[in-house]
C-alpha positions in Angstrom: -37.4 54.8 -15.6 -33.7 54.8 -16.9 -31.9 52.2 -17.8 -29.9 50.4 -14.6 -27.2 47.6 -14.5 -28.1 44.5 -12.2 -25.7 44.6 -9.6 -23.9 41.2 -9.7 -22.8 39.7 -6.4 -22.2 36.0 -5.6 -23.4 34.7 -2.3 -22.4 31.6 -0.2 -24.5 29.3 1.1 -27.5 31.0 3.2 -29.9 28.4 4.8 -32.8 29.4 6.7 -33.7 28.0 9.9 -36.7 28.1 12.2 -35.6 28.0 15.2 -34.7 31.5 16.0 -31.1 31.5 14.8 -29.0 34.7 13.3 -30.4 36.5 10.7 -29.6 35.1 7.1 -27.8 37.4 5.4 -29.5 39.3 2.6 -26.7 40.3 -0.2 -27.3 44.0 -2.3 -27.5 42.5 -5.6 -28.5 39.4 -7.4 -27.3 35.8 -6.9 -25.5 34.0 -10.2 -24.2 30.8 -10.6 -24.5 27.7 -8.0 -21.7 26.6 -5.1 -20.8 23.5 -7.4 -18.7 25.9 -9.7 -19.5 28.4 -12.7 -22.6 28.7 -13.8 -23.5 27.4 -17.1 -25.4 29.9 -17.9 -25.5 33.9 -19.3 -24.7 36.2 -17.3 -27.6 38.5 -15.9 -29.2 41.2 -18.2 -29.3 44.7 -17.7 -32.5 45.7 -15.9 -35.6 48.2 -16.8 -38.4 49.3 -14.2 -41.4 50.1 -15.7 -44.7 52.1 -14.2 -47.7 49.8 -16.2 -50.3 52.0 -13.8 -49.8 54.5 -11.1 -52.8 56.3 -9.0 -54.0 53.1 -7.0 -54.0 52.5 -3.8 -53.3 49.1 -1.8 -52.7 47.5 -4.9 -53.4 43.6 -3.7 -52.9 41.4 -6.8 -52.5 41.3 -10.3 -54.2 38.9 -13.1 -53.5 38.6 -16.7 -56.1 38.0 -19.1 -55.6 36.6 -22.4 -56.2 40.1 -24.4 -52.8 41.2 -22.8 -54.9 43.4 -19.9 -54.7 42.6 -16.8 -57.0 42.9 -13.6 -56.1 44.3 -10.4 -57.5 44.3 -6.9 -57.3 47.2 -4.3 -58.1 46.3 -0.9 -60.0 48.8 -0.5 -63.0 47.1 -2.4 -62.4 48.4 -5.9 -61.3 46.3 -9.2 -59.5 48.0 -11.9 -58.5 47.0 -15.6 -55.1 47.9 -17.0 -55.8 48.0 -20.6 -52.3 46.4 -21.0 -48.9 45.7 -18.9 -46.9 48.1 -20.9 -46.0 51.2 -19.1 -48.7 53.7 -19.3 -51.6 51.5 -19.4 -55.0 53.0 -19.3 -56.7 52.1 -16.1 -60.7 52.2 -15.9 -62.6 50.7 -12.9 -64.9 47.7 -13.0 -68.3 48.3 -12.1 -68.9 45.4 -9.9 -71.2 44.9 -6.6 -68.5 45.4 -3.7 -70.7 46.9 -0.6 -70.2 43.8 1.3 -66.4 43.9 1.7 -65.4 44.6 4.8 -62.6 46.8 5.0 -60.2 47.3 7.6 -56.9 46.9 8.9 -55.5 44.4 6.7 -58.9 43.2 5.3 -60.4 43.8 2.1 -60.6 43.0 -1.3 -57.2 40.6 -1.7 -55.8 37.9 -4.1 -57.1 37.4 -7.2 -56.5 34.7 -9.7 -58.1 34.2 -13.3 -59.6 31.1 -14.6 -57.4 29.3 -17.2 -60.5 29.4 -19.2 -61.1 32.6 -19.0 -61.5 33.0 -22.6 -64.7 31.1 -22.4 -66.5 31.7 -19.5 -64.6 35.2 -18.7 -64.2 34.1 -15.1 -62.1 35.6 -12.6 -61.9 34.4 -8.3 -61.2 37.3 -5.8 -60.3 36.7 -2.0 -62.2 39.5 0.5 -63.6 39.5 3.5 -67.1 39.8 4.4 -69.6 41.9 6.2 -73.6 41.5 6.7 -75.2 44.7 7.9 -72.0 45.8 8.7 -71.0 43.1 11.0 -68.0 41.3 9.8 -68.3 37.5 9.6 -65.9 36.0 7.3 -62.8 36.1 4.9 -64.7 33.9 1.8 -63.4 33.7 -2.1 -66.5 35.0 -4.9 -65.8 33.7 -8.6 -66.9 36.7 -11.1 -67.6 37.1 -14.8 -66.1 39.8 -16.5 -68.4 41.4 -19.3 -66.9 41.3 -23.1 -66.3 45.1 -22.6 -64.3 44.6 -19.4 -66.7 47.2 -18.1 -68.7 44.7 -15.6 -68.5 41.9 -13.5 -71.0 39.8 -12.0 -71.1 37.5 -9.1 -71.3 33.8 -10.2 -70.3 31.9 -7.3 -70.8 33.7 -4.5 -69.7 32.1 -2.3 -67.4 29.8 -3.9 -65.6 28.9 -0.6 -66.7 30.3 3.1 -66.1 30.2 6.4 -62.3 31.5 6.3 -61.9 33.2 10.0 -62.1 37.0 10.6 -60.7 38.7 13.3 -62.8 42.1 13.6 -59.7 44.5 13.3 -58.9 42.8 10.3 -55.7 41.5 11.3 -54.0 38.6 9.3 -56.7 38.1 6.8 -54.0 37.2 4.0 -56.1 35.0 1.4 -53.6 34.7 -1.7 -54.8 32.1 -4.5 -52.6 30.6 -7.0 -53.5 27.7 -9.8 -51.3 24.8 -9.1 -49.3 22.5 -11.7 -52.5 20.0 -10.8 -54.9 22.9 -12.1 -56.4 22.9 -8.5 -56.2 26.6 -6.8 -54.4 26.5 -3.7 -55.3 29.6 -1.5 -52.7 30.7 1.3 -54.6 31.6 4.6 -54.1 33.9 7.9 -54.7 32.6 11.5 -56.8 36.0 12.2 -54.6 36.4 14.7 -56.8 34.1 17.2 -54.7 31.5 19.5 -56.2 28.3 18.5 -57.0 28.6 14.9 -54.2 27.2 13.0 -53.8 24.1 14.5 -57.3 23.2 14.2 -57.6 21.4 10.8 -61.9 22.6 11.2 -60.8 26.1 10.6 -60.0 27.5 7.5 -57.4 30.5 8.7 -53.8 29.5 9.2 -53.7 27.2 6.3 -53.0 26.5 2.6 -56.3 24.9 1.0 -56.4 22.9 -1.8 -59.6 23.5 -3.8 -61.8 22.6 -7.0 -62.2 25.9 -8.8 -65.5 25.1 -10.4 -67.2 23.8 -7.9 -65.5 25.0 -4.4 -65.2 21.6 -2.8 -62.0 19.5 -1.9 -59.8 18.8 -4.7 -59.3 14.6 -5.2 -56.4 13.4 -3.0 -56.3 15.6 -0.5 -54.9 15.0 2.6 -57.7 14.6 5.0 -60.3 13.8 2.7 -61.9 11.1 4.6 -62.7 13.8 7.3 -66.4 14.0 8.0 -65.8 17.9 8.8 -66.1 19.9 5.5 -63.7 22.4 6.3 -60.7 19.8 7.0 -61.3 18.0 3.7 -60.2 21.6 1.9 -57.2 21.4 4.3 -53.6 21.0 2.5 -51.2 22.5 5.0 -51.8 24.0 8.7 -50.1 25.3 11.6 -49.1 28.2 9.7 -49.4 32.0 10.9 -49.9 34.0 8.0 -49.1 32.8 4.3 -48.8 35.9 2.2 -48.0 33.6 -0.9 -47.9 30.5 -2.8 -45.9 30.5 -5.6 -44.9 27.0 -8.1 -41.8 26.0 -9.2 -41.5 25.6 -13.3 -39.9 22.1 -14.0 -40.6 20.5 -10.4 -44.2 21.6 -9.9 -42.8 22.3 -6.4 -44.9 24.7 -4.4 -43.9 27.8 -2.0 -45.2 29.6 0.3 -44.1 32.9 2.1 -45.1 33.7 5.7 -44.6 36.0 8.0 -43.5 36.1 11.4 -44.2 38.0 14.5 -41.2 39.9 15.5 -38.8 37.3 14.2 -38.5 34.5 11.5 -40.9 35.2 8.1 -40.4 31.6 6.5 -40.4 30.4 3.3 -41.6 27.1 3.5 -42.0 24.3 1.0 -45.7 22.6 0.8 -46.4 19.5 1.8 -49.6 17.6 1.9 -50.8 17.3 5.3 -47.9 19.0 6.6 -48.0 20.8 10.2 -45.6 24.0 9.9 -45.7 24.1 13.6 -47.1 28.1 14.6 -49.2 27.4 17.7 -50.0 30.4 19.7 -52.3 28.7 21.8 -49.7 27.0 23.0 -51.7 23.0 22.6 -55.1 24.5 23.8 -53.7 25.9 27.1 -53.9 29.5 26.4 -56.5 31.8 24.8 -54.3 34.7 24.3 -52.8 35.3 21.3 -48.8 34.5 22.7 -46.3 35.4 20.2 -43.4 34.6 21.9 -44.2 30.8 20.7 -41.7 29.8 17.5 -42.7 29.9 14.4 -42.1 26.4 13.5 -42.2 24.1 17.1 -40.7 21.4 16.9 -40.3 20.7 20.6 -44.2 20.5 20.6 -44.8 19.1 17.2 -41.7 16.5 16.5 -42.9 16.3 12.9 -43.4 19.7 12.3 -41.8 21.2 8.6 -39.0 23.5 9.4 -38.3 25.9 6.9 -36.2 26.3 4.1 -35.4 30.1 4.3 -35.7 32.3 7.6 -35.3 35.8 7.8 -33.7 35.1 11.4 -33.7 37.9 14.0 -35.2 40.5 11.6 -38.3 40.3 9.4 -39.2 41.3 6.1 -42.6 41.3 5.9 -42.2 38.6 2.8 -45.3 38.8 0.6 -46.1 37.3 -3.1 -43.5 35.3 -4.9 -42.6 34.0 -8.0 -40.1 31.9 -10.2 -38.6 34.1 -12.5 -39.0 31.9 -16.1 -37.8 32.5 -19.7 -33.7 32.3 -21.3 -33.7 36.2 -21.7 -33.0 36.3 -17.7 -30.2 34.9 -18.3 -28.3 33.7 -14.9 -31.5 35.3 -13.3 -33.4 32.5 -14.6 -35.1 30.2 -12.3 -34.6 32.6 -9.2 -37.1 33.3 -6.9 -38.1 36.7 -6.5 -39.9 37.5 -3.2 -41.9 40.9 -2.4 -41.0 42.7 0.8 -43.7 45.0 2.6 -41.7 46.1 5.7 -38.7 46.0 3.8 -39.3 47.7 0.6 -37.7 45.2 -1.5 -37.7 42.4 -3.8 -35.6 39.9 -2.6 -34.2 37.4 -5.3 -32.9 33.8 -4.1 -31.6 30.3 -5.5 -33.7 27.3 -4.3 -31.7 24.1 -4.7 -33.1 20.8 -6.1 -34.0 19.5 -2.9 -35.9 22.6 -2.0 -33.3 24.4 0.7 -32.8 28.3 -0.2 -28.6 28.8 -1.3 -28.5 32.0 -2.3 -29.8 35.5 -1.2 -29.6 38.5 -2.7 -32.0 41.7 -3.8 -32.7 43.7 -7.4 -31.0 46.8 -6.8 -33.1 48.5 -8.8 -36.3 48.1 -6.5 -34.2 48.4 -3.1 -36.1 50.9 -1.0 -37.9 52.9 -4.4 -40.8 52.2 -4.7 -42.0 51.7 -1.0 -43.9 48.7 0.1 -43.8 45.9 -2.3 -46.8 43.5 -1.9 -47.6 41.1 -5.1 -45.4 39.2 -7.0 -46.4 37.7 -10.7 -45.0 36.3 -13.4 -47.2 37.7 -17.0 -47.6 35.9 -20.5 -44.4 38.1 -21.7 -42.4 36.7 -18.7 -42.0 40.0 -17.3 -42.4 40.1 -13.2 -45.4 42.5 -12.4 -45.0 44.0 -8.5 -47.5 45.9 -6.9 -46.7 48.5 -4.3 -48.9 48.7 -0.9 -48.1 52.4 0.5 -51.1 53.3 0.9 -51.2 56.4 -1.9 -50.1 56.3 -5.5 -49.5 52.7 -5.3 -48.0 51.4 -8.6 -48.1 48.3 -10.7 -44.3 48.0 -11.9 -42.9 46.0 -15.0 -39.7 44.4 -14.2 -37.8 42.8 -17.2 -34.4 42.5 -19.2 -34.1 45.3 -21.5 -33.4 44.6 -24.9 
């Protein structure tokens, strides 16, 4: 792709809320310096989109391996190797057992994250959801080992977690896993659109869970760890709808997580150990019905519910993976949070403060609207941002970085 200028546009202060209030604002170009005056630093760099691998389709997630390839999951049930992340990277399938995933509607084959010893025991964990003789029964993570030729991979916990709900159509089975500062994987869940699900701490769906990547079980300290219900004592966050992403913050260790909304209000909202975010469709066990109309984040119901720190407001997004954009040669850019948009087709870019509350919104020009639905979000060994689109057909891995 040509070389395009960042557009450069400072924003004011733009603080989500959950409550149902106006839109925030999203500006057409990126967010510089803080509201306490100039910005120390650079200004931002010229911008270059790259195509790494094109001829995919639902690309799900990305995962770097220490070669410099990178993995990537279609949710369609298929694993594919990018023999690099440079543009025009030479994609071959995996050959790896995948007749069990049940795909539909949103289901599938979904996040992916690779083990930070990867370089020892080659081992990779994949979120999909499961079938048995073509019955689906639940969304569950499998750990695999990738063969020296990146040719194979083999089952090697399978499962390492189960029991994640599944709604038959498919619907909000969002399972995104991301290694946290604490080297504990913390996997963002859907509710599977059922009522009562993510308020009840003995369901997995609805959630973020904090988990022990070697052996599956509950990582030390967390929050209800004294339960005598094994699926609470995985539990790190719940009363949330349907977390699309969990991102950390470099320096703080902080940790994110996108969500999306019904007709109104995708949050951002920052993680909290045994933190209720407040989405309860069956409104406290009195319906069964799935009712929408609830808020996203009741605090009328649940006084001690986390409100959010960004809210798209009247409109929604579709807000998907994120990441902290790292490294000096961003410039002003650096330490932004870039934010993928399904629904609407772009990557947003904003400035969290240092008590967590989102300042600043803006958007890369340069993927506003171009490349379709935007679905993954993730930051490679070069410190380049890798985006996946979701459309469908032809979906793309892109290379976003300063040129130079």
């Amino acid at each position: 792709m040509p070389r395009l200028p960042a557009l450069l546009v400072l924003f004011g202060l733009i603080v989500g809320c959950s409550n149902g209030g106006p839109s925030a604002p999203v500006g057409s170009g990126v967010p510089t310096g803080g509201r306490a005056g100039p910005s120390p630093n650079p200004a931002a760099p010229d911008i270059r989109v790259g195509v790494v691998a094109a001829g995919l389709e639902h690309a799900w997630d990305i995962g770097f391996l220490p070669s410099g390839a990178a993995l990537v999951t279609e949710r369609p049930a298929r694993i594919k190797l990018l023999s690099s992340t440079r543009p025009g990277a030479r994609i071959t399938e995996v050959a790896a057992d995948l007749d069990d995933v049940y795909v539909r509607g949103e289901g599938g084959l979904m996040g992916l994250v690779v083990h930070p010893d990867f370089t020892d025991s080659r081992r990779f964990t994949t979120c999909q959801t499961y079938q048995h003789r073509g019955q689906p029964v639940d969304v569950r993570l499998v750990t695999w080992e990738l063969s020296a030729d990146g040719a194979r991979a083999r089952r090697v916990a399978d499962p390492l977690v189960a029991g994640l709900t599944l709604n038959p159509s498919g619907r909000h089975s969002g399972c995104r896993p991301t290694l946290g500062p604490d080297g504990y994987l913390y996997v963002g869940t859907g509710d599977s659109a059922m009522a009562a699900v993510s308020q009840d701490r003995t369901q997995l769906g609805g959630k973020v869970l904090r988990i022990d990547l070697g052996t599956g079980g509950p990582a030390p300290g967390n929050p209800f760890a004294g339960s005598p219900n094994a699926a609470e004592r995985l539990v790190f966050t719940y009363g949330n709808r349907n977390v699309q992403g969990v991102t950390v913050e470099p320096g703080t260790g902080r940790l994110l997580g996108t969500e999306h909304g019904p007709d109104v209000n995708d949050e951002i909202n920052l993680l909290r150990a045994g933190a209720n975010y407040g989405w309860d469709p069956s409104r406290g066990g009195t319906q069964t019905s799935y009712d929408e109309s609830v808020p996203m984040t009741d605090q009328q119901r649940f006084p001690d519910a986390v409100p959010a720190v960004w809210s798209s407001g009247r409109d929604t997004e579709a807000i998907c993976g994120a990441a902290f954009i790292t490294g000096a040669q961003w410039g002003s850019m650096q330490g932004l949070l870039a934010v993928a948009a399904l629904k609407g087709t772009k990557l947003l870019l904003m400035r969290v403060d240092p008590i967590g509350a989102v300042t600043e919104v803006g958007q890369l020009p340069q993927l506003d609207g171009n490349y379709g639905r935007l679905r993954a979000v993730r930051v490679g060994g070069d410190g380049a941002l890798y985006v996946t689109t979701s459309n469908g057909d032809n979906d793309q891995v892109l290379r976003v970085a300063p040129t130079g």
